[in-house]
C-alpha positions in Angstrom: 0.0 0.0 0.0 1.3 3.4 -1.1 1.1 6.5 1.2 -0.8 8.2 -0.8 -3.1 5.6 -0.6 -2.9 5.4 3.0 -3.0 9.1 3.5 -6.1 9.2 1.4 -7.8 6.1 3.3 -6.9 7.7 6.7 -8.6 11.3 5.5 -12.3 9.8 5.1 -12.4 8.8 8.9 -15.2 11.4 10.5 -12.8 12.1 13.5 -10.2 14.6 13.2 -7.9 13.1 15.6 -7.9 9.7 13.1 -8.0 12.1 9.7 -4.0 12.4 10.2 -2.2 9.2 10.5 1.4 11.0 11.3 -0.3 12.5 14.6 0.9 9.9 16.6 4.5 10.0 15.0 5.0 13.9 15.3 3.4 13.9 19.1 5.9 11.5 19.7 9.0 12.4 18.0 8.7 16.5 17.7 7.7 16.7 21.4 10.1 19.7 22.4 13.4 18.7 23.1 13.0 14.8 21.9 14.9 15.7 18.4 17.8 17.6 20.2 18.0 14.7 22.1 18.3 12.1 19.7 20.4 13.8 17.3 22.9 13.9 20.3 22.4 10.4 21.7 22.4 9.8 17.2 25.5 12.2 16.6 28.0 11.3 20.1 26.4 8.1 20.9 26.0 6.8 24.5 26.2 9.6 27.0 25.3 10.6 31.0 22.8 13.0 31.8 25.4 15.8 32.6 27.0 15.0 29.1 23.3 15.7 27.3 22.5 18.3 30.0 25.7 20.0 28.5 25.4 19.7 25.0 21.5 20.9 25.3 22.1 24.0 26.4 18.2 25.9 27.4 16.6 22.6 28.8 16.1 22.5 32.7 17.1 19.4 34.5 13.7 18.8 35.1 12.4 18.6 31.7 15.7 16.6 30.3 14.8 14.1 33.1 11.3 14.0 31.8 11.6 13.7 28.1 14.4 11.1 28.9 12.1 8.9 31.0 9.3 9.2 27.8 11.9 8.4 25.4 12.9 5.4 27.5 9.1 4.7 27.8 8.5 5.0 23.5 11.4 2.9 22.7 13.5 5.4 21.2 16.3 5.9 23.8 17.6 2.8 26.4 18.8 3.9 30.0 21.3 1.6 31.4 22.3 1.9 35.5 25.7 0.6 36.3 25.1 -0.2 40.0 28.8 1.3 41.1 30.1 4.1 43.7 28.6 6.6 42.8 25.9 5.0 40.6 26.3 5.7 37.2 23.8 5.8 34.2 24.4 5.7 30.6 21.4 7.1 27.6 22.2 5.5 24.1 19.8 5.9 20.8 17.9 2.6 20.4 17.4 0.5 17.0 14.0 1.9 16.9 15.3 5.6 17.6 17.9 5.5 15.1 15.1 3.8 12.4 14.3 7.9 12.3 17.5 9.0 10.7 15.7 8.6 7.1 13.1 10.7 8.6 15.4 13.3 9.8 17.3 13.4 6.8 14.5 14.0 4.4 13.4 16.6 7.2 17.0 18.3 6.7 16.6 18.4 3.1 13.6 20.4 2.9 14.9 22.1 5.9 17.4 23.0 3.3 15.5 23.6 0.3 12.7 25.6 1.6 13.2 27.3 4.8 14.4 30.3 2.8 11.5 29.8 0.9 9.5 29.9 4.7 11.8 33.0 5.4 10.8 35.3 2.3 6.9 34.4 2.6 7.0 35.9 6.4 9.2 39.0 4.9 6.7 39.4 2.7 3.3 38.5 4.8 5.2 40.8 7.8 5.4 43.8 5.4 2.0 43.6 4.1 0.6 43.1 7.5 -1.8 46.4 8.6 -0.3 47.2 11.9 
């Protein structure tokens, strides 16, 4: 099944929440912070909390704890506890996290391609905008 097809199948459903069959996909991967973390657990590999906290530079400690206990949760990331003194634990991308590179790096592309594109259509909405 193409998807096109699938895209077309999922857009006679009555209830908006089923019309888009990505939903799912982007609440779960574009969550805020999720894609700086796994292009850093993708890019550097396995890493400690104080080695992401550093490299993420805006997130609280809070929050990095939470999104890393969802991406644990999903799949995406595994957490491993060595039980030494002081305890240490370890995030790494999981085979199922790093199945998302393609995604990313079609993402990039048009990132590429057509943000300037996004960039000249807000010049141009912004200066025709009554203020």
């Amino acid at each position: 099944m193409s998807a096109e097809v699938s895209w077309s199948a999922a857009t006679r459903s009555t209830d908006p929440e089923l019309a888009c069959p990505i939903a799912p996909v982007v609440d779960i991967v574009f969550s805020r912070w999720t894609t700086p973390i796994l292009w850093s657990l993708h890019e550097y590999g396995r890493q400690r909390f104080v080695e992401l906290e550093r490299r993420i530079t805006n997130v609280t400690p809070k929050v990095l704890t939470q999104r890393l206990r969802q991406l644990e949760r999903d799949g995406l990331i595994t957490r491993t506890y060595h039980p030494e003194v002081p305890p240490r634990v370890e995030y790494e991308i999981s085979e199922l996290g790093r199945s998302l590179a393609p995604l990313f790096a079609t993402l990039a592309e048009w990132a590429a391609t057509n943000l300037p594109k996004v960039e000249r259509a807000r010049h141009a909405h912004d200066a025709g905008a009554v203020r």
